[in-house]
C-alpha positions as CSV (number, residue, x, y, z in Angstrom):
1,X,-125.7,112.8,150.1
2,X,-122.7,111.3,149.1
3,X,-119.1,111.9,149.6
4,X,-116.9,112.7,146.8
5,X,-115.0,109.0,148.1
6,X,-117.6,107.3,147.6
7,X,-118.7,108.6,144.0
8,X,-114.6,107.7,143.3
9,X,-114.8,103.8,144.5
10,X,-117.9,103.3,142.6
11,X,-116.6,104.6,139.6
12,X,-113.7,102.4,140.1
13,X,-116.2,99.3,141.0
14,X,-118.0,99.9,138.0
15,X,-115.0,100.2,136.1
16,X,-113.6,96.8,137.2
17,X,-116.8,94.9,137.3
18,X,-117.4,96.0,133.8
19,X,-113.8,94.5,132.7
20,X,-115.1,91.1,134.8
21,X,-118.4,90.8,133.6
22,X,-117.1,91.1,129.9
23,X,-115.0,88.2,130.7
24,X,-117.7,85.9,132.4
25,X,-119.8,87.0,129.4
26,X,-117.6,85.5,126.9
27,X,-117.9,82.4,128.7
28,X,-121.1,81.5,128.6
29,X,-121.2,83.6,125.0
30,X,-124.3,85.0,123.6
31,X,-125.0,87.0,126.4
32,X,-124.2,91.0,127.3
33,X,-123.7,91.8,130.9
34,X,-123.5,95.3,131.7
35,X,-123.0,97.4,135.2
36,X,-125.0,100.1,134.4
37,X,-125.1,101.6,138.2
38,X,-122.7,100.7,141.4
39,X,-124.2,102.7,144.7
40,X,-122.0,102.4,147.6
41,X,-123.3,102.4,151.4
42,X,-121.8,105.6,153.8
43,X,-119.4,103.1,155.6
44,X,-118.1,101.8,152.1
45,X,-119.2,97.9,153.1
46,X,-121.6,96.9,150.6
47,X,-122.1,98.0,147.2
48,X,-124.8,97.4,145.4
49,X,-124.8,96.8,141.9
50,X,-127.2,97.1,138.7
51,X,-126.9,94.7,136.2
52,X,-128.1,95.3,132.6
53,X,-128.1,91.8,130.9
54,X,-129.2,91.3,127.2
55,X,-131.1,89.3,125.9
56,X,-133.9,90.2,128.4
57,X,-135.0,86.5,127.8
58,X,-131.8,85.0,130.1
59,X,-131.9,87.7,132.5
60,X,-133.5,85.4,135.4
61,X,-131.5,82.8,134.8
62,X,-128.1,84.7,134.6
63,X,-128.9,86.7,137.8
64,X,-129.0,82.9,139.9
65,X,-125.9,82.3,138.2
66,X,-124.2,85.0,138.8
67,X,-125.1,84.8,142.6
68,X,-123.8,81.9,142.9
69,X,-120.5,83.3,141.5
70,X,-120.5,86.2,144.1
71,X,-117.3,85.0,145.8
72,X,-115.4,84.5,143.2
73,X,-116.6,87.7,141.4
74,X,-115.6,89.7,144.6
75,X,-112.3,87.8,144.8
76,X,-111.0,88.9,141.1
77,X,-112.2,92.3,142.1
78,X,-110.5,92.2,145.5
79,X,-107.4,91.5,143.2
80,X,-107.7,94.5,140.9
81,X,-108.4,97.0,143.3
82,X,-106.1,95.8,145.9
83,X,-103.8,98.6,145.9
84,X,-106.8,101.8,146.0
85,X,-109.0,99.8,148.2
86,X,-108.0,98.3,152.3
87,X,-111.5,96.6,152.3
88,X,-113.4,94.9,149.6
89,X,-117.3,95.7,149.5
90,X,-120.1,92.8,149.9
91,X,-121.4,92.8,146.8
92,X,-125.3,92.8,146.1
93,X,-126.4,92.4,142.7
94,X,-129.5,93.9,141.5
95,X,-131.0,93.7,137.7
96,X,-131.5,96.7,136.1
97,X,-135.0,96.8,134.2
98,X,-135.0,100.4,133.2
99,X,-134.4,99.4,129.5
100,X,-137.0,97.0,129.5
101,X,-139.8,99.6,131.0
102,X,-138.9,102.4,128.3
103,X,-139.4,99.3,125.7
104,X,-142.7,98.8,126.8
105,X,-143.0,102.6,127.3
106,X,-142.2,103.3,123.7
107,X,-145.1,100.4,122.4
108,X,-147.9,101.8,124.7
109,X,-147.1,105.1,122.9
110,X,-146.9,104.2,119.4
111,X,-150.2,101.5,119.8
């Protein structure tokens, strides 16, 4: 069950990471990065995040990337929410394939 604290900081992850991953997707451009879902452990350490990426195609490819990048992704963060945050959370990123299943979903139907 989770504390109303931790439903706050991973609103305010979510938030942030959003604005970051915008930026990082304009970078590499014809990309859409999305943080569809932050969950943050009990002791507020890690936080594990859900990536939606479109197109599908690059998914695999943006995920090794954007591991790479971890420090530096949790360093701009650690800069945004210095002020509402003492410690920064690990950050684990996870993609999010729920839009891809209801895709496939939706063609086993209609076929």
């Amino acid at each position: 069950m989770q504390t109303t604290r931790q439903q706050k900081i991973e609103s305010l992850i979510q938030q942030d990471l959003g604005n970051i991953f915008l930026q990082y997707a304009r970078k590499i451009g014809g990309v859409l990065i999305s943080v569809s879902e932050v969950r943050v452990s009990p002791d507020l350490s890690i936080a594990h995040v859900y990536l939606s990426i479109f197109p599908s195609a690059k998914s695999q490819e943006l995920m090794e990337k954007i591991e790479d990048d971890t420090r530096s992704i949790r360093y701009e963060m650690g800069h945004l929410e210095r002020n509402q945050l003492r410690i920064i959370p690990e950050l684990k990123f996870h993609l999010d394939t729920t839009l891809d299943r209801m895709e496939q979903i939706d063609k086993l139907i209609l076929a």
